[in-house]
FIDO-463553 format. One line per 2 residues: number of its first residue (from 0); their letters; for each residue x, y, z of C-alpha. Coordinates in steps of 0.1 Angstrom, whole numbers. Layout:
<sites>
NUM = A = X Y Z; ...
</sites>
This chain:
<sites>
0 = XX = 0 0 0; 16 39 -7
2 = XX = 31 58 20; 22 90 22
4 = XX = 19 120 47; -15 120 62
6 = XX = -23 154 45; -12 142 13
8 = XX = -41 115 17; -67 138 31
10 = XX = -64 162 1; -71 131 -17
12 = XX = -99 120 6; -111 156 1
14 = XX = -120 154 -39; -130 120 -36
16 = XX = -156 130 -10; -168 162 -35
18 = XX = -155 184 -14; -133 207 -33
20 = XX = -143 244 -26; -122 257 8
22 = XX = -125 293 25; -96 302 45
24 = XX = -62 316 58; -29 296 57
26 = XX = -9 296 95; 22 275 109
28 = XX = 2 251 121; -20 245 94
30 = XX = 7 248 68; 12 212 60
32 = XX = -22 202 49; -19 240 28
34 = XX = 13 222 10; -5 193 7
36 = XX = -37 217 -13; -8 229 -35
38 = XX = 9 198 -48; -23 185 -59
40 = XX = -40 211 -72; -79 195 -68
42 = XX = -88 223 -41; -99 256 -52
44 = XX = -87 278 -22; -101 314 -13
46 = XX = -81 333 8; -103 351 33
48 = XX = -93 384 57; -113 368 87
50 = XX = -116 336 96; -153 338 107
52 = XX = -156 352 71; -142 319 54
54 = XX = -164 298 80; -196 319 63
56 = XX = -182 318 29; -180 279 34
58 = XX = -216 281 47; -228 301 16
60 = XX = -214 281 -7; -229 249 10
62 = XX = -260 263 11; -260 274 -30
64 = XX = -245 242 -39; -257 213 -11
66 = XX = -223 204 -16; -200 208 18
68 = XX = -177 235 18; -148 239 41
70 = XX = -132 260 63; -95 260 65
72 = XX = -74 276 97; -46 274 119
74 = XX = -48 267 153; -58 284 185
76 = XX = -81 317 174; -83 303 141
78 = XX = -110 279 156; -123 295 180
80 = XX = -132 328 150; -150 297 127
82 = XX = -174 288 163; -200 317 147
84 = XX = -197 299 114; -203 263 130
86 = XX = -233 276 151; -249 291 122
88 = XX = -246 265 100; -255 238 125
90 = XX = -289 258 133; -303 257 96
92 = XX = -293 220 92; -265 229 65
94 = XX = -234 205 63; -197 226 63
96 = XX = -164 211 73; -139 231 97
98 = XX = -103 217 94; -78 236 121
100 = XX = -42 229 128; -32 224 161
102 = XX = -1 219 180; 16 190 181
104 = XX = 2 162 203; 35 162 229
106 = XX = 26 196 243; -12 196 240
108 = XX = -17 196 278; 17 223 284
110 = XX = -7 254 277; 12 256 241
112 = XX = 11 292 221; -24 288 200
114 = XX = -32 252 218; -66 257 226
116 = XX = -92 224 231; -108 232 199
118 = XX = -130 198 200; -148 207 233
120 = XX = -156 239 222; -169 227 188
122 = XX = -192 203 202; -222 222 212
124 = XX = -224 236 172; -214 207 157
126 = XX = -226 175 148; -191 158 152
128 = XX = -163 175 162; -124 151 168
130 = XX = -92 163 176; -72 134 161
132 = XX = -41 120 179; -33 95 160
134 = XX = -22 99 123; -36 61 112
136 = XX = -71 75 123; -71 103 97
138 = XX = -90 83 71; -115 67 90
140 = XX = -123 97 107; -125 117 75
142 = XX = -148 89 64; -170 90 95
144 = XX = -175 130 95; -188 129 57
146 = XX = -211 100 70; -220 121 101
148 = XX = -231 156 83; -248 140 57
150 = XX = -268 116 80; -302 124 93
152 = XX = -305 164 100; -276 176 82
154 = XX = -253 195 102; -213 205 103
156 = XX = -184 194 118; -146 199 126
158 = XX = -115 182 128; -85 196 143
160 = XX = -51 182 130; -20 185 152
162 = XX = 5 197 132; 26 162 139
164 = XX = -2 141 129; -6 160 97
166 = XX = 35 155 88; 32 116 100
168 = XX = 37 91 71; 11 68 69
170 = XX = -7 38 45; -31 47 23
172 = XX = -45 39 -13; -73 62 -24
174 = XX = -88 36 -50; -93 14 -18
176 = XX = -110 44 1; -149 46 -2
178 = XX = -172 73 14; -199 57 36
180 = XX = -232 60 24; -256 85 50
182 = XX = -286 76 69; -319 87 60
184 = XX = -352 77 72; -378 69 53
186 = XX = -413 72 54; -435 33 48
188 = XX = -461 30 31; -483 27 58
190 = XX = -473 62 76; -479 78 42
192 = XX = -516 62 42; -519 78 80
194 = XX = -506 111 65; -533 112 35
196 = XX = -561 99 59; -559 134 80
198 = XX = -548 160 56; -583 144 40
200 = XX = -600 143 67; -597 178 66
202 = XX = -618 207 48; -593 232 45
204 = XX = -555 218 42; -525 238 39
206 = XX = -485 223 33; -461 237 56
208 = XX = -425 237 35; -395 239 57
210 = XX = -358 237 50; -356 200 50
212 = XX = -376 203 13; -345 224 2
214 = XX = -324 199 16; -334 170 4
216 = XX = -336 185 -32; -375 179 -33
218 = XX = -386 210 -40; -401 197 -76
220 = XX = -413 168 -62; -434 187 -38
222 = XX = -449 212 -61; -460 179 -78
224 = XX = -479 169 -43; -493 200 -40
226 = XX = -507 203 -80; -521 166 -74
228 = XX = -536 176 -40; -548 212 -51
230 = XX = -537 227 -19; -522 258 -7
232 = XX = -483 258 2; -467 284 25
234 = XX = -428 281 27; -408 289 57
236 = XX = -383 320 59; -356 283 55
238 = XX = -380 270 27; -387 297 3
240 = XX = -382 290 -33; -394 257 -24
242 = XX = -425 264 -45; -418 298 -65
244 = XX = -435 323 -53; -454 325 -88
246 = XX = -471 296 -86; -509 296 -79
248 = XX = -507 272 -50; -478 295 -31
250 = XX = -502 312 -7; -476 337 10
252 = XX = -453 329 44; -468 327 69
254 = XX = -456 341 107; -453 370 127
256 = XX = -425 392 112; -413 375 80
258 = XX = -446 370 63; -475 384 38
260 = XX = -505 396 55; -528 371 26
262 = XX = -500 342 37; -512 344 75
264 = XX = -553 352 66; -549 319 45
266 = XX = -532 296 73; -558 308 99
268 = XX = -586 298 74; -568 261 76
270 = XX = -582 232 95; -548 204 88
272 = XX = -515 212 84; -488 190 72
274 = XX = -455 204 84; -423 188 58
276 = XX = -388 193 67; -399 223 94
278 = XX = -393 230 128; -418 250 140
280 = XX = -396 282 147; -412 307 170
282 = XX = -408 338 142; -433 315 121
284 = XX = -459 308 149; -457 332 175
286 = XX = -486 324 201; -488 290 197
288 = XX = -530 294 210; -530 315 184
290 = XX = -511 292 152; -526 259 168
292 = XX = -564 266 173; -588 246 152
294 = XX = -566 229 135; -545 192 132
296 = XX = -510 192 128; -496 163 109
298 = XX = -449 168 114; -430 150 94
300 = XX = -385 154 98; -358 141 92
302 = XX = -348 141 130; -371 124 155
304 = XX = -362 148 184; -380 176 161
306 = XX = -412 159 164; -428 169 200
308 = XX = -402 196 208; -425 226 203
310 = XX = -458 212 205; -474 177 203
312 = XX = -485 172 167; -513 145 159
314 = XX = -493 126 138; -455 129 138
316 = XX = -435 110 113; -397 108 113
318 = XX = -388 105 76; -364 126 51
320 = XX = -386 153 35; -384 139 -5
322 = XX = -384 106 8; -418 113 23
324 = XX = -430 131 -1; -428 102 -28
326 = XX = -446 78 -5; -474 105 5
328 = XX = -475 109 -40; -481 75 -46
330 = XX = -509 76 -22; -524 107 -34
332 = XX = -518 94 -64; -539 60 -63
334 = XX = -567 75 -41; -573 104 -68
336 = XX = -578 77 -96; -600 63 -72
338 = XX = -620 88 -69; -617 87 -35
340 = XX = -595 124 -23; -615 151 -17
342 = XX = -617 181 -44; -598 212 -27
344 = XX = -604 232 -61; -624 258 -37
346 = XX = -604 260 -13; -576 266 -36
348 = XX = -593 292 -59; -597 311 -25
350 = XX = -562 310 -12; -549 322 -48
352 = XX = -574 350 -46; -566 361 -15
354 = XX = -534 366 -27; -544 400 -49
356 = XX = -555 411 -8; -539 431 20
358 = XX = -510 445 2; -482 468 19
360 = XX = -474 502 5; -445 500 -16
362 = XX = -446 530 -40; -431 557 -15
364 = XX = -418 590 -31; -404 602 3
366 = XX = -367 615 10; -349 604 32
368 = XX = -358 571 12; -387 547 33
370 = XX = -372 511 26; -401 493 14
372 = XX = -397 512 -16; -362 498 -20
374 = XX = -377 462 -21; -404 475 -43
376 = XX = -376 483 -69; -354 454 -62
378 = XX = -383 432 -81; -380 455 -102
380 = XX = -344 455 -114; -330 418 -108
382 = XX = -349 385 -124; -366 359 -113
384 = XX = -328 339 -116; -317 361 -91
386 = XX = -302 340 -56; -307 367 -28
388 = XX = -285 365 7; -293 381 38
390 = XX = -289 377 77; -308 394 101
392 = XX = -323 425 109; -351 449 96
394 = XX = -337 444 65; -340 409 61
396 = XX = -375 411 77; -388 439 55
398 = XX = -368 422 23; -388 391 36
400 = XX = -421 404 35; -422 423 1
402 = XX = -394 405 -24; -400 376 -44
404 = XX = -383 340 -46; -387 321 -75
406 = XX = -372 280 -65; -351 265 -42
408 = XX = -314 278 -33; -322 314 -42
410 = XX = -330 326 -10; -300 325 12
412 = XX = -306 336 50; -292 324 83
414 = XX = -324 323 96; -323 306 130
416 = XX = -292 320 145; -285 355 122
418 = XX = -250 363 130; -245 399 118
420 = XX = -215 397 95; -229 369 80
422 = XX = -244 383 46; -212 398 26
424 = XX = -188 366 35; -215 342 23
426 = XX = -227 363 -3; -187 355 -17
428 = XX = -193 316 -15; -222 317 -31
430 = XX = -207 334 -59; -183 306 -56
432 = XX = -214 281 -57; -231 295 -86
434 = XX = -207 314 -112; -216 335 -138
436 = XX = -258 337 -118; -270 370 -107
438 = XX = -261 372 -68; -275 396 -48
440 = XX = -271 403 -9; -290 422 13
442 = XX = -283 443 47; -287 468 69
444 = XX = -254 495 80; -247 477 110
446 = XX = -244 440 92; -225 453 68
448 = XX = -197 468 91; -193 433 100
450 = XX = -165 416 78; -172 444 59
452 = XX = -135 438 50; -143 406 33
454 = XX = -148 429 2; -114 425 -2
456 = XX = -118 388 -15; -143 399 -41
458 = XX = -119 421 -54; -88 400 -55
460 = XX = -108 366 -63; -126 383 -90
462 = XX = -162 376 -73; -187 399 -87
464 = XX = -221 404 -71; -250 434 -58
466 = XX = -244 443 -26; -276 465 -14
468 = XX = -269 483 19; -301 500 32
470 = XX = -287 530 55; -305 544 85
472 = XX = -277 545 106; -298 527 131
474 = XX = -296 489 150; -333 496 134
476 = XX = -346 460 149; -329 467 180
478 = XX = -345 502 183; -378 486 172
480 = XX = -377 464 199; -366 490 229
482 = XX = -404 507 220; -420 482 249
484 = XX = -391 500 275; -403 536 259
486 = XX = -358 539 248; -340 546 219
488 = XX = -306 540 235; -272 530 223
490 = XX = -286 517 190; -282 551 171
492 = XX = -246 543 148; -246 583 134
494 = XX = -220 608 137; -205 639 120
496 = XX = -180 619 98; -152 648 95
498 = XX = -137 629 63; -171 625 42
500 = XX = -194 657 53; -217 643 26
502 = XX = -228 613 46; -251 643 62
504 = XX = -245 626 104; -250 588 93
506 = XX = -213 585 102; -194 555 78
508 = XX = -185 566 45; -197 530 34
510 = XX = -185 540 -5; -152 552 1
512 = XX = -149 522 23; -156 500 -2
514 = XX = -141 518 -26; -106 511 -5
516 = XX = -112 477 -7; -109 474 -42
518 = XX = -148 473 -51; -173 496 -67
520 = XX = -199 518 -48; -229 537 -54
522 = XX = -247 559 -34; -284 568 -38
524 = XX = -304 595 -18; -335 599 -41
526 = XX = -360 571 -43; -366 581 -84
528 = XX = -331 573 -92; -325 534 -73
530 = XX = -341 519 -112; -309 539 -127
532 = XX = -287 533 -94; -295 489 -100
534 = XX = -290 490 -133; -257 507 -128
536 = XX = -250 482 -105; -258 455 -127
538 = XX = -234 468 -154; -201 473 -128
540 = XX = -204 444 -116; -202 425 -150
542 = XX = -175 447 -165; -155 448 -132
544 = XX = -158 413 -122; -162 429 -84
546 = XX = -184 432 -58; -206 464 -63
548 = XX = -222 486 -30; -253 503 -35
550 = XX = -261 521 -6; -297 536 -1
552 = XX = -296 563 25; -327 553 41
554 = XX = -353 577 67; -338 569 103
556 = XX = -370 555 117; -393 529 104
558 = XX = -409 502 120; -413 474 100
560 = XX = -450 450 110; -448 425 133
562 = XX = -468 413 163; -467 383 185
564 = XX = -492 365 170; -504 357 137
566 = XX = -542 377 139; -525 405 156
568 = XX = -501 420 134; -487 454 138
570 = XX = -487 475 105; -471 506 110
572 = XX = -475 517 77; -499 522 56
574 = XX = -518 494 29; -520 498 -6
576 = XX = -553 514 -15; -550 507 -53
578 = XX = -525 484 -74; -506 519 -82
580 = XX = -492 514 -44; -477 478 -46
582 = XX = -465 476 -81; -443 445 -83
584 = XX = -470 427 -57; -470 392 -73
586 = XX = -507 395 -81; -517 429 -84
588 = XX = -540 447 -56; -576 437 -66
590 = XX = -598 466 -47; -629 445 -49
592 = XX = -615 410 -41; -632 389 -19
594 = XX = -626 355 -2; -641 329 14
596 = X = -644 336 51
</sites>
C-alpha cells in the first residue's frame, strides 16, 4: 500500500468526497495540509481576511450548492473565530467542514502558544467535532464526519489536525478508500396512508415547507404533491423558493415578522397542516393558542427529536422530507384515480385569490428614502434567476415580506441563528457556488460593518455580485424592539464623519470604504433614481468582475409589522389602496377582491 503523509491522503480524501471548494487563511500550524492543497491542485482555495468570514463563505457556498464547503485555519483563534460559522450553520441544518491545525500532540496539555481544546468547544455547534491524535485515524475519521453531516438532520463538523499528525507518514491507497453511504429515514407506506387519511379528513388543508424540502432536493417533487392535492403551500423563511413564489398554490409565508399579510389570513382559514422538513420556529408561529387553534398538525423530519419539541402534533412521522413526499405521492396518487380524495379546487381558488389582498405600500416618493420602496424596486431591477442573501435584521424582515423568490437555493438567509456579519462573506461563496448567476445580498449598516473587509476577497478573487446596503444608521430592529421599555438608547450608529461631510450625520462613508477595498460603490439618496442606481450596478459588476455597493440612505425610523401572534399583526405603515401602491406585488392589488371567510 503507498506511503504517504497523512495530509497528502486527506487532500485526496477531500475530492473523492466532493468536497473541493475551501475558504480560508494559511498559519504554521496548518501549513502542511496547505502544501499538501498545492501539490495536488484538486482544491480551489479562497483566501479570506477573517476567519469567521471563510467559516460563512463555506456556509454560503454549502448552502447554494448542497455540496459541503470547508473552512481552513490554523490553530488556536483560528478555531475559536469559525465557532459563529459552526453555530450558524448547524442551526439551519446545512453540512460545512472546519479543518484547524493544532499543536503538536506532545505539548497539547503544556498550555502551548495557539493550543486551545478546539474539540470541546466545537461540540455544542457541531454535529461531530475530533481532535485526532493518531495519524492512522485520519481516514477513517474523515470517512466517519462525511457520513455524520450528511446523516439524518444535516449538520457540520470539525476536525482539528495536530500539526505532527498532519506530517506523519502513513498507509493509504485512495482507490481502496470509499465514502460511507448516510442515513436517511424513510417514510412506509403505511405512515404515508396515515398522512393522506388526516390531511383528508380535513376541509381546509394547507402544506407547511421547511428547510428540510431544500435539503433534500424535493422541492419539484413537492410542487408535484401540492398540484395533485390542489392545496395551498406556505414556505418557511428556511423553505422559500421551495415552491416559486409564482405559482398559484404558493399562498404567501406565513408568521409574525417575515410573512404576507394574505399568507397568514390563509393559514388561519386552515383546518390540517402537514408540516415537511420544518421546525416550527417561533418567528413562524408566534402564540402557539393563536397558530394551533382549530386545527391538526400532521410533522414529518428528518430528526425524530424535532417531532414533539415545540408542540405535540397528531401525527408525527420521522422521515427525510423527499423521501416522504414520494410515499405521500403514490398515495395521493392511487386515491385520486379512485375517486376517493377530496376536491380542494375551492379552497384553492380562495387562497390564490386572496393573494391580490392586504398589500403593503411600496410605491413611496419620500426623501430620506422609506425602505419598502427599495424592495419595491429590487423586483424590479433583478430577475426571477436572481439568488438573494441576507442575515438578520429589519432588513432581512422587510426584504422578507415584500421581495419575491422564485425555487429553491435562491433565498439564502441564516435564519435561526442570524450572526450579523454573515451576509457579505456568504454572499462570496455563493458566488463561488453559482458562477456566472446573478447574486444579490442584502443588509442593513450595522451587518454590513461586520467583515465588511471581506470585500477584499471579491476584489482580488474576482467575485462579482450586488451588494444593497439599506442606511438608516440605526440597530433599526434593535431600536424597534426597545419601543416596549419607551428607549431609543445605544442603537443610534450616526456621527458627523469629519472625512465624508456628505454622509449628512449617518457616520461610515460606506462608499469610500468599499471603494478602499478594491470594489465599486454607489450611493443613492433619491428614491426616483434606485431603477438607474440597480441597473448601474448591474453593469459594474459585469465589466469589473467585483463586488458592487449600492447604498440607499434610508429615513432613520421605520418600524417594519410584526406582532406576536399571527391575527394581531402590527402595521405601521400604511396598505396599498390601489394596485398603483404595490407595483411588483406578485398578483396585483384587486380593490374588490373577496374570499371565502
Amino acid at each position: 500500500m503507498p506511503k504517504m503523509r497523512a495530509v497528502d491522503a486527506i487532500v485526496q480524501i477531500l475530492q473523492k468526497e466532493g468536497a473541493t471548494e475551501a475558504f480560508g487563511l494559511p498559519g504554521a500550524a496548518i501549513n502542511p495540509l496547505y502544501s499538501a492543497m498545492k501539490a495536488h491542485g484538486g482544491i480551489r482555495h479562497t483566501l479570506h481576511r477573517h476567519v469567521e468570514g471563510a467559516s460563512h463563505a463555506a456556509d454560503g457556498y454549502s448552502r447554494a450548492t448542497g455540496k459541503i464547503g470547508l473552512c481552513l485555519g490554523t490553530s488556536g483563534p483560528a478555531g475559536t473565530d469559525m465557532i459563529t460559522g459552526l453555530y450558524a450553520a448547524i442551526a439551519d441544518s446545512i453540512p460545512m467542514l472546519c479543518i484547524t491545525g493544532q499543536a503538536p500532540t506532545s505539548v497539547l496539555h503544556k498550555e502551548d502558544f495557539q493550543a486551545v481544546d478546539i474539540e470541546s468547544v466545537a461540540k455544542p455547534v457541531t454535529k461531530y467535532a475530533s481532535t485526532i491524535l493518531e495519524p492512522g485515524l485520519v481516514p477513517g475519521t474523515f470517512a466517519k464526519a462525511f457520513q455524520i453531516m450528511r446523516s439524518g438532520r444535516p449538520g457540520p463538523a470539525l476536525i482539528d489536525l495536530p500539526i505532527n499528525v498532519q506530517m506523519a507518514e502513513i498507509d493509504f491507497d485512495i482507490d481502496a478508500y470509499e465514502p460511507l453511504a448516510p442515513s436517511k429515514p424513510q417514510a412506509t407506506r403505511g405512515q404515508a396512508e396515515k398522512i393522506v387519511d388526516l390531511l383528508a379528513g380535513g376541509k381546509k388543508p394547507i402544506i407547511i415547507a421547511g428547510g428540510g424540502v431544500i435539503n433534500a432536493n424535493a422541492s419539484a417533487k413537492l410542487v408535484e404533491l401540492a398540484e395533485e392535492l390542489n392545496i395551498p403551500v406556505s414556505p418557511t423563511l428556511m423553505g422559500w423558493g421551495a415552491i416559486p413564489d409564482d405559482h398559484r398554490l404558493q399562498s404567501g409565508m406565513v408568521g409574525i415578522q417575515t410573512h404576507t399579510k394574505y399568507g397568514n389570513a390563509t393559514f388561519l382559514e386552515s383546518d390540517v397542516v402537514l408540516g415537511l422538513g420544518n421546525r416550527w420556529a417561533n418567528r413562524h408561529t408566534g402564540d402557539l393558542g393563536t397558530y394551533r387553534a382549530g386545527r391538526k398538525f400532521i410533522h414529518v423530519d428528518i430528526e425524530p427529536t424535532q417531532i414533539g419539541r415545540v408542540f405535540s402534533p397528531d401525527l408525527g412521522i420521522t422521515s427525510d422530507a423527499g423521501a416522504a413526499i414520494d410515499a405521500i405521492l403514490d398515495v395521493v396518487r392511487e386515491r385520486k384515480a379512485a375517486g376517493t380524495l377530496p376536491d380542494y379546487s375551492a379552497w384553492a381558488d380562495e387562497a390564490t385569490a386572496r393573494k391580490s389582498t392586504g398589500h403593503r405600500k411600496t410605491n413611496f416618493e419620500n426623501i430620506p428614502i422609506k425602505p419598502q420602496r427599495v424592495y419595491q424596486e429590487m423586483n424590479a431591477a433583478f430577475g426571477q434567476d436572481t439568488t438573494y442573501v441576507s442575515t438578520i435584521g429589519l432588513s432581512q424582515i422587510a426584504g422578507a415580506q415584500m421581495l419575491h423568490v422564485y425555487g429553491p437555493r435562491k433565498w439564502i438567509n441564516a435564519g435561526q441563528a442570524g450572526p450579523l456579519g454573515w451576509t457579505g462573506p456568504a454572499a462570496l461563496g455563493v458566488v463561488r457556488g453559482k458562477p456566472g448567476e446573478k447574486v444579490v445580498a442584502l443588509s442593513g449598516d450595522y451587518d454590513f460593518q461586520f467583515m465588511i473587509e471581506e470585500l477584499a476577497v471579491g476584489a482580488q478573487f474576482k467575485l462579482p455580485y450586488v451588494h444593497v446596503v439599506v442606511n438608516n444608521s440605526y440597530l433599526g430592529l434593535i431600536r424597534q424592539s426597545q419601543r416596549v421599555f419607551e428607549m431609543d438608547y445605544h442603537v443610534s450608529l450616526g456621527f458627523d464623519n469629519i472625512n465624508s461631510p456628505e454622509t449628512n450625520g449617518y457616520g461610515v462613508d460606506h462608499v469610500k470604504v468599499a471603494e478602499g477595498l478594491g470594489c465599486k460603490a454607489v450611493r443613492i439618496e433619491d428614491p426616483s433614481q434606485l431603477a438607474a442606481g440597480f441597473t448601474q450596478a448591474n453593469a459594474l459588476a459585469e465589466e469589473h468582475q467585483v463586488p458592487v455597493v449600492v447604498e440607499v440612505i434610508l429615513e432613520k425610523v421605520t418600524n417594519i409589522a410584526m406582532g406576536a401572534q399571527l391575527d394581531a399583526i402590527n402595521e405601521f405603515e400604511d396598505l396599498a389602496l390601489e394596485p398603483g401602491d404595490a407595483p411588483t406585488a406578485l398578483v396585483p392589488l384587486a380593490a374588490s377582491a373577496t374570499v371565502g371567510a
